[in-house]
C-alpha positions in Angstrom: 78.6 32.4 23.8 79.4 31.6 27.5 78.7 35.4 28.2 75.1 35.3 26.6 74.0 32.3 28.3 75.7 33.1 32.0 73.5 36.1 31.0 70.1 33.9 30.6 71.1 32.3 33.6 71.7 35.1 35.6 68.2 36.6 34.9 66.2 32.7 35.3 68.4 32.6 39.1 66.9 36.3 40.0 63.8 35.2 38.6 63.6 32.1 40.9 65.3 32.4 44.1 65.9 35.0 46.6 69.5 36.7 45.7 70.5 39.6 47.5 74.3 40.1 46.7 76.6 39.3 44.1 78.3 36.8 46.6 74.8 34.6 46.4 74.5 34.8 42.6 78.4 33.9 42.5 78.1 30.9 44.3 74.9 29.9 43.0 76.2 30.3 39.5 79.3 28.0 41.0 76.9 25.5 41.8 76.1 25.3 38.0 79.3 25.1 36.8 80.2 28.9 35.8 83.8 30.1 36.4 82.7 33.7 37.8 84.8 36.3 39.6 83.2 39.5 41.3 84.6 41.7 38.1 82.6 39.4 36.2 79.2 39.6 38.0 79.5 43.0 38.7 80.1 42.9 34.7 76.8 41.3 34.1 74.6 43.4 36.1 75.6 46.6 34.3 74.9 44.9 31.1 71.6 43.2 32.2 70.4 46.8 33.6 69.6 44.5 37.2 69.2 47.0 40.0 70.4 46.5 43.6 67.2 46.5 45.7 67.5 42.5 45.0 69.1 42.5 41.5 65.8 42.7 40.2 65.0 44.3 36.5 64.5 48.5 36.4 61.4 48.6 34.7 58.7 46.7 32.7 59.9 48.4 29.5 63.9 47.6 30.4 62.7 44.1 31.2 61.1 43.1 27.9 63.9 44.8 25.7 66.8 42.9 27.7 64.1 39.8 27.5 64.2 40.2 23.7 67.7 40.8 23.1 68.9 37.6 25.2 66.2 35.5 23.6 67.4 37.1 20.2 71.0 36.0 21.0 69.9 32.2 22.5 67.4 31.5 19.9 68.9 29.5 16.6 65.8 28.6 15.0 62.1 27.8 14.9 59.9 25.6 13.4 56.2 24.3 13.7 55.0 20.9 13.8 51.4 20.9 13.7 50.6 22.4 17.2 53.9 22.1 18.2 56.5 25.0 17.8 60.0 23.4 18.5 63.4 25.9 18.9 66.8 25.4 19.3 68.8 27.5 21.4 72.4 27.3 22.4 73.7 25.1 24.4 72.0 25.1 28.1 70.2 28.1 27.3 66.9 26.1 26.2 65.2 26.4 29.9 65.7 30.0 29.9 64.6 30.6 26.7 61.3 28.5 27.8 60.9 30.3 31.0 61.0 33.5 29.3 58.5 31.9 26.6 56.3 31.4 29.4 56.1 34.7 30.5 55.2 35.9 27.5 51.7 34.9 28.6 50.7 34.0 25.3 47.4 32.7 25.1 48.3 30.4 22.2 50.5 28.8 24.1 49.7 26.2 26.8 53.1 25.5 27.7 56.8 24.5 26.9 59.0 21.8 28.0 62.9 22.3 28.1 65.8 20.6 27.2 69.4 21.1 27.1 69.1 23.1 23.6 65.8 22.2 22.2 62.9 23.9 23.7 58.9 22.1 22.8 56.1 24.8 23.3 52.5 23.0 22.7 50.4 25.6 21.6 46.1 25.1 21.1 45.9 24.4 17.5 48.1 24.1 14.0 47.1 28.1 13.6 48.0 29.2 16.9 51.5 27.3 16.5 51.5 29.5 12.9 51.1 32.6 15.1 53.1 31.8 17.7 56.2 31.0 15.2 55.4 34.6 13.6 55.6 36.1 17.1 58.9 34.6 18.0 60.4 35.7 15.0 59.2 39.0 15.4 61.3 39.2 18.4 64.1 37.9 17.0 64.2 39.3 14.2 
């Protein structure tokens, strides 16, 4: 488990900050309380498919299918509430998961609001929280 979601992380600190070796996304990864070595990073990269311009993503293709599989592997379950759809994720994967919900750019959605496992994405109306759930588990299967 700690591998997938130092994974998630990995791809939300490249998402939102400026890092341009493995030294930055060591320490910043540090910062958050992962016990990474270079082996290990360097380990992560390959997997992720991140290329070294700045460890950003190969190609839009590449992207979504790593995307999918990480929110296939932090994803427990999900469940609709009226216009609500609610998921649990591992733990300290749930803003990940939302960030990568977001980007989706789902038009049913209006937006999500993270936990530490729980992730709450308000969608328009009781249908589009019916389509939305059918989406998701599309992806993951």
């Amino acid at each position: 488990m700690e591998r997938n979601e130092r994974q998630l992380k990995i791809l939300e600190l490249i998402a939102t900050k400026n890092i341009e070796t493995q030294d930055e996304l060591a320490f910043e990864l540090k910062k958050l309380n992962y016990n990474v070595t270079q082996a290990t990073i360097s380990r992560d990269i390959k997997e992720l498919g991140l290329v070294k311009t700045r460890y950003i993503a190969s190609g839009a293709d590449s992207v979504n299918e790593r995307i999918k599989r990480i929110f296939k592997l932090a994803v427990l379950s999900v469940n609709v509430a009226c216009n609500i759809v609610v998921l649990k994720t591992l733990p300290g994967c749930a803003n990940a998961t939302g960030d990568m919900l977001d980007k989706l750019r789902d038009s049913d959605v209006l937006g999500c609001v993270a936990g530490e496992d729980t992730v709450m994405a308000v969608c328009v109306d009781a249908d589009a929280a019916k389509r939305t759930v059918e989406k998701l588990y599309e992806i993951i299967g």
